[in-house]
C-alpha positions in Angstrom: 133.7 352.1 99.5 133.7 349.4 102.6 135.3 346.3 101.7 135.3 343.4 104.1 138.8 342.7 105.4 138.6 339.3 103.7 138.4 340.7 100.0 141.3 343.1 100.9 143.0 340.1 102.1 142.6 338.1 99.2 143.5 341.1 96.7 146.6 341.4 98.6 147.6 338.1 98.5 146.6 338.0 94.8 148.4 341.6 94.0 151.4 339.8 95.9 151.7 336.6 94.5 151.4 338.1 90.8 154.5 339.9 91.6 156.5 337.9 93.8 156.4 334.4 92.0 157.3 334.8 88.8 160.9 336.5 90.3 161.2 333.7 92.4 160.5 331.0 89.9 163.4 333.2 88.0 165.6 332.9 90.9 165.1 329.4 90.9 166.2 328.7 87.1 169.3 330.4 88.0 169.7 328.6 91.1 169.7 325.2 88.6 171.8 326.2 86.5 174.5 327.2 88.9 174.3 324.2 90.1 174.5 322.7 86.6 177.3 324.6 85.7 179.4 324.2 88.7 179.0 320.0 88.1 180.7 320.2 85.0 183.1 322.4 86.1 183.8 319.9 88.7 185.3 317.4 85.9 188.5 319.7 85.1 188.2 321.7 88.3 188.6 318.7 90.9 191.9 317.2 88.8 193.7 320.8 88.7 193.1 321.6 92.0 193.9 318.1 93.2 190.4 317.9 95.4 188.8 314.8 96.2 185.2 314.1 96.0 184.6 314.4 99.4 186.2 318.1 99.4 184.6 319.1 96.9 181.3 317.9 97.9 182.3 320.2 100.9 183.1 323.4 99.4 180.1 323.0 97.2 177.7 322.6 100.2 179.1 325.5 101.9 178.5 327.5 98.9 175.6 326.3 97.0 
């Protein structure tokens, strides 16, 4: 068998992306709906915790 580098290369890449992508499209969901989650936390969370916008828009841009 004597494949040309370029069809190993592309079987790779192919082999590759069919694994990688969908996990990282299902990182991504998760991502978005963190950050969904955390915005309606935000409603009760900011007045019990008596932060202001500009805190908490800190806090979640340090950890988001």
């Amino acid at each position: 068998m004597n494949h040309s580098s370029g069809e190993i290369e592309k079987r790779t890449i192919s082999k590759t992306m069919k694994r990688i992508l969908p996990f990282i499209l299902l990182l991504y969901i998760i991502a978005y709906l963190d950050r969904v989650n955390l915005g309606y936390a935000a409603l009760q969370m900011n007045a019990e915790l008596a932060l202001s916008a500009e805190v908490f828009g800190l806090l979640s841009g340090i950890f988001l």
